[in-house]
One Martini backbone bead per residue (centre of mass of N, CA, C, O) as a GRO file, in nm:
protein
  130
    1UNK     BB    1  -5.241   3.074   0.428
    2UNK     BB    2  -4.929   3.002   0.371
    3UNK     BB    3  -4.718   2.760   0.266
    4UNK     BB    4  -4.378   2.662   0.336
    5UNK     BB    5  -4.061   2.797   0.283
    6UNK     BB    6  -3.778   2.971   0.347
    7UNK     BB    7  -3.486   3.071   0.256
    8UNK     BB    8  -3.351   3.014   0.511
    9UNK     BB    9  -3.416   2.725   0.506
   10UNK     BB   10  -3.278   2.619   0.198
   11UNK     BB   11  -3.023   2.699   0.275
   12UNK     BB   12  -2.938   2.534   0.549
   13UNK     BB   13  -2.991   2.262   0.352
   14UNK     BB   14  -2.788   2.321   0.104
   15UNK     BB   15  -2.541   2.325   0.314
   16UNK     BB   16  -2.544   2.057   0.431
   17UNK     BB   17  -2.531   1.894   0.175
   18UNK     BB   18  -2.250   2.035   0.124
   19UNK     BB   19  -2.125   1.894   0.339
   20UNK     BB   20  -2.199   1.589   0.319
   21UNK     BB   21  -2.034   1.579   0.034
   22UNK     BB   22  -1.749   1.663   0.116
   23UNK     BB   23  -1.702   1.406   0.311
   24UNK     BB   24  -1.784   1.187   0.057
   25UNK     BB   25  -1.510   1.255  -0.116
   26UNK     BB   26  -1.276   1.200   0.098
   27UNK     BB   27  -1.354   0.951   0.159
   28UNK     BB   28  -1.345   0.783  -0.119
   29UNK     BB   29  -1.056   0.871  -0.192
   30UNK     BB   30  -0.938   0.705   0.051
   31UNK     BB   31  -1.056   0.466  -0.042
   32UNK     BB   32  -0.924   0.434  -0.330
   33UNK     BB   33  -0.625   0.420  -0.242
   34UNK     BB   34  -0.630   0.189  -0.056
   35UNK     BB   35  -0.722  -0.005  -0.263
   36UNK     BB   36  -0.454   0.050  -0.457
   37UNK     BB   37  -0.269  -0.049  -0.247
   38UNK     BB   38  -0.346  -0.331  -0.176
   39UNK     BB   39  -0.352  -0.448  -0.454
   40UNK     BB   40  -0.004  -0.384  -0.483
   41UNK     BB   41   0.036  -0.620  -0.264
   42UNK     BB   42  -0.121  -0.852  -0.397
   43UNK     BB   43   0.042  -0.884  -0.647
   44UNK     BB   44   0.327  -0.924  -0.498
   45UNK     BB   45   0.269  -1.149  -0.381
   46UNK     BB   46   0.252  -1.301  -0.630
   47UNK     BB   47   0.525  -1.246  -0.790
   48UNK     BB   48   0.684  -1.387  -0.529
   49UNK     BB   49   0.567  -1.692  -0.603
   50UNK     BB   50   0.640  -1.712  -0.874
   51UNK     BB   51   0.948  -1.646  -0.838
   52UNK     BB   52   0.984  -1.928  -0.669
   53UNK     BB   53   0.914  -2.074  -0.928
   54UNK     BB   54   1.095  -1.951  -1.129
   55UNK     BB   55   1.378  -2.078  -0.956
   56UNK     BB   56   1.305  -2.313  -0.983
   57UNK     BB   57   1.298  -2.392  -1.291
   58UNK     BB   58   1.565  -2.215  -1.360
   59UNK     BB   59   1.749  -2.123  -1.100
   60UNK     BB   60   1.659  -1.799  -1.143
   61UNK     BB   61   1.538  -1.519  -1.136
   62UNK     BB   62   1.322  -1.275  -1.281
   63UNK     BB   63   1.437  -1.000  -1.477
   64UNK     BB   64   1.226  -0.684  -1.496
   65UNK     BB   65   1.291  -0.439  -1.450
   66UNK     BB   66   1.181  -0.106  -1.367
   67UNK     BB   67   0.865   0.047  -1.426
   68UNK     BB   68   0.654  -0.011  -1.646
   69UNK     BB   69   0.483  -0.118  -1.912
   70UNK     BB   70   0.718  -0.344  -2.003
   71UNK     BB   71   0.765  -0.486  -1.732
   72UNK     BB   72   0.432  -0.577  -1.673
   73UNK     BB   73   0.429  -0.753  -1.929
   74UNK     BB   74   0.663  -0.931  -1.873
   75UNK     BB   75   0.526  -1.055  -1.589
   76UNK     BB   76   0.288  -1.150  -1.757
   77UNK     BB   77   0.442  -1.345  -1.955
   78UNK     BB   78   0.681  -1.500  -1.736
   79UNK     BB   79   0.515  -1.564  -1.472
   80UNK     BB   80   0.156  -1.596  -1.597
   81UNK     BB   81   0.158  -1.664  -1.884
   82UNK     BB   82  -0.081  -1.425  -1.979
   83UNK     BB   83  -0.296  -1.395  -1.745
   84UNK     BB   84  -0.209  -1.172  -1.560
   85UNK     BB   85  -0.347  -0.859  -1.514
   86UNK     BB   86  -0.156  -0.553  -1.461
   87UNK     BB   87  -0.254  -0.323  -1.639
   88UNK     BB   88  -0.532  -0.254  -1.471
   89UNK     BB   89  -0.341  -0.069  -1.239
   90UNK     BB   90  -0.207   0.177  -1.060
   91UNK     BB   91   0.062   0.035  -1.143
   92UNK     BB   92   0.379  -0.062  -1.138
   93UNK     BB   93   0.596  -0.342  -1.275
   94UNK     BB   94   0.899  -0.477  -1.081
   95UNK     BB   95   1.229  -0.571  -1.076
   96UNK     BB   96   1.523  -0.693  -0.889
   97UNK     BB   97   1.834  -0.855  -0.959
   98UNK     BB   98   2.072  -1.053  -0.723
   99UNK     BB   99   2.136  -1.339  -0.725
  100UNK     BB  100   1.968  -1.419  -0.424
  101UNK     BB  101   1.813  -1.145  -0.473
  102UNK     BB  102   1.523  -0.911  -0.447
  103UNK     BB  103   1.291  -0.690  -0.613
  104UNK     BB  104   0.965  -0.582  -0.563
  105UNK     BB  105   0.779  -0.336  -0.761
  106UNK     BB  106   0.561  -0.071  -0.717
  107UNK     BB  107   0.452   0.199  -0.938
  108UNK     BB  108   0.294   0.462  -0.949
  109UNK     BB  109   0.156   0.619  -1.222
  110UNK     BB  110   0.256   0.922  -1.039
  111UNK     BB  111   0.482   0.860  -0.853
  112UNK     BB  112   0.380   0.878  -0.522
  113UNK     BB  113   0.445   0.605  -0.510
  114UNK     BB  114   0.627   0.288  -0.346
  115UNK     BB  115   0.622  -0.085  -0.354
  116UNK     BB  116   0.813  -0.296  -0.149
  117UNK     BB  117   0.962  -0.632  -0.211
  118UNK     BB  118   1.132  -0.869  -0.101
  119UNK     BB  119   1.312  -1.194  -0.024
  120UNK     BB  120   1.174  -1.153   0.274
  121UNK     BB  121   0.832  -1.041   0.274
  122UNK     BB  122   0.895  -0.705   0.269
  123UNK     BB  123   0.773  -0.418   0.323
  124UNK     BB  124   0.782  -0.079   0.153
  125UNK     BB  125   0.743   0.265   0.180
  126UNK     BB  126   0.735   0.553  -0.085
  127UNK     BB  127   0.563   0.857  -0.066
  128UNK     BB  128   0.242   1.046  -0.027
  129UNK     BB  129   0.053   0.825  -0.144
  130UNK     BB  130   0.044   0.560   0.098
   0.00000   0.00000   0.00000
């Protein structure tokens, strides 16, 4: 008498690791979207305290307009000294000064996404990606 599997039984065997290989690229996608919005809300409040920091000394907020290579660079050298890099996270980083009022951007590098911060610790998020 042989032993061993039917095609029947590989079938179905293969069809399950296909179905929970499925579920587990699903849910890691959603992992890893939510780790890089968390992460630009953790730098936005970096961001923001610096700001508070650079307005004692300075007098005035300072001001990197929104969201580009080039903005996030000129943040991460004057507002850290060029210590916090932030190019290498999923967004870009800006903000944007009137007065007494800022706001920092933070923006998917896909456009997907947009994540507010105001100068009273307010977020705000829009687009499709948050």
């Amino acid at each position: 008498m042989k032993q061993g599997f039917t095609l029947i039984e590989l079938l179905v065997v293969v069809a399950i690791i296909g179905i929970i290989s499925a579920i587990g690229v699903v849910s890691y996608n959603g992992y890893k979207s939510s780790a890089a919005l968390k992460s630009a809300e953790n730098s936005l409040s970096s961001i923001y305290l610096a700001q508070q920091e650079y307005k004692a000394s300075a007098g005035t907020y300072y001001n990197a307009g929104c969201c580009s290579t080039s903005t996030t660079s000129n943040i991460t050298n004057n507002l850290f000294n060029q210590v916090d890099n932030l190019s290498k996270q999923d967004f870009y980083f800006g903000n944007t000064v009137s007065g007494d009022t800022f706001r920092l951007t933070a923006r998917k590098k896909d456009n997907s996404c947009t994540v507010v911060l105001d100068e009273k610790n307010n977020f705000s998020y829009s687009g499709s990606g948050c």
